[in-house]
N, C-alpha and C positions, 0 to 999 in steps of 0.2 A: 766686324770688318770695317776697316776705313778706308772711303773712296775720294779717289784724289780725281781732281776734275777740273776742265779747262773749256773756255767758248770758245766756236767757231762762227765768225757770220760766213755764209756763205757768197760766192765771188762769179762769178763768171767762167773763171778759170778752172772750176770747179764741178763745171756742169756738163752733160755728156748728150748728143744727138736731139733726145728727147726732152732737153730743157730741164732736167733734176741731176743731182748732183749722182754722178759715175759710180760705178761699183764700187774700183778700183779706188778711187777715192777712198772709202771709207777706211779699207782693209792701210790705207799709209797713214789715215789719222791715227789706226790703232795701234799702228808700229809707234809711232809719233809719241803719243802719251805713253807706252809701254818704254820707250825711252826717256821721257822727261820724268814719268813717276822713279822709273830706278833712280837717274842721277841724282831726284830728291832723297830718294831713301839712305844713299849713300855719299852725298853733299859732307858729312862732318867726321865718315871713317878712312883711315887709311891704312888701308889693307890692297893686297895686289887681289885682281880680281880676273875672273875667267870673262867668258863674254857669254851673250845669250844669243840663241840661233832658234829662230821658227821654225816648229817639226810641224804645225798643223794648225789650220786656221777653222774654222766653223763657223758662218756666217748664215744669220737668218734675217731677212730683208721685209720689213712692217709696211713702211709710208715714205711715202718720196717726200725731200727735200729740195726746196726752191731758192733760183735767187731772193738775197737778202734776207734769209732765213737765216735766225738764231738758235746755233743746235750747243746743246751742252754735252760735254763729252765725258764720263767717267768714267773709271778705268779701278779694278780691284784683283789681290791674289787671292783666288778661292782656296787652293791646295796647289799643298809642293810636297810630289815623293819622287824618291831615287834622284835622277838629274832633271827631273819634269817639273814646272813650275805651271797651273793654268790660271790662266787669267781671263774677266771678262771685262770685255769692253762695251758698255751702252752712250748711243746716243739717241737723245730724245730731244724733241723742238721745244726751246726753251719758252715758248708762249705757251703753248698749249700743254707742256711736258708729257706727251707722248711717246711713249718708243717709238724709233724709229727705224733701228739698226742694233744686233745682237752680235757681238763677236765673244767665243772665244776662244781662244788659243793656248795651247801647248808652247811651251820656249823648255827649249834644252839646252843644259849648263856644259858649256865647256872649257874645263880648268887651265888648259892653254890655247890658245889662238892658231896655233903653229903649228900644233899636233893636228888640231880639231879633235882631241879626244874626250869622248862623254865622258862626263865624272859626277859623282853625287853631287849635290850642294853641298858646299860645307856648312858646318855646324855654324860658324860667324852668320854665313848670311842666313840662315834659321833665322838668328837671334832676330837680325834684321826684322825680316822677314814677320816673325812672331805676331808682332800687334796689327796686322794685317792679314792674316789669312786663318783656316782651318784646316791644320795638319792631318792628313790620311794614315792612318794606320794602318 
């Protein structure tokens, strides 16, 4: 598995009530990199592509995050069957590398925008896909 991974410091803007960074927060960092990993994966193909829609989040919450904390963010496709892709997202404090937040998620492929209609992955973004993940049988 290859994990693509991006820092965060942490901001103000960032933080919720209780002075640690917001739930809600995390769950956009993961969309975030679940978006910047794709458009790396497919940066140099051209191909017409469907889009991906969150059927399901799962999120399990370690250690709070503080202002001016450095969190690193990874992000990996574990499996992809039928039109389900899962992916996990970890962040952990780059000083101390601790987990600190677990996501993963389900994204469902769907091969028009306009229909919204589920469709397998196609076999291209397999290919993609491939050196990145563990295919379920």
């Amino acid at each position: 598995m290859n994990k693509f991974t991006q820092k965060i410091i942490v901001t103000k803007n960032h933080l919720d009530d209780l002075d640690h960074v917001n739930n809600v927060q995390y769950l956009h960092w993961a969309e975030e990199i679940a978006k910047s990993h794709w458009s790396y994966l497919i940066k140099n193909i051209n191909e017409d592509f469907g889009v991906w829609v969150v059927r399901h989040h799962d999120v399990t919450y370690k250690l709070g995050a503080y202002l001016g904390d450095k969190i690193l963010i990874s992000t990996y496709i574990k499996t992809v069957k039928g039109p389900i892709s899962e992916r996990i997202v970890e962040f952990h404090n780059s000083k101390e590398e601790k987990l600190l937040v677990k996501v993963i998620s389900k994204w469902c492929y769907l091969n028009d925008p306009k229909t919204k209609k589920v469709s397998h992955i196609p076999n291209f973004i397999h290919k993609i896909f491939k050196p990145v993940y563990s295919k379920v049988k």
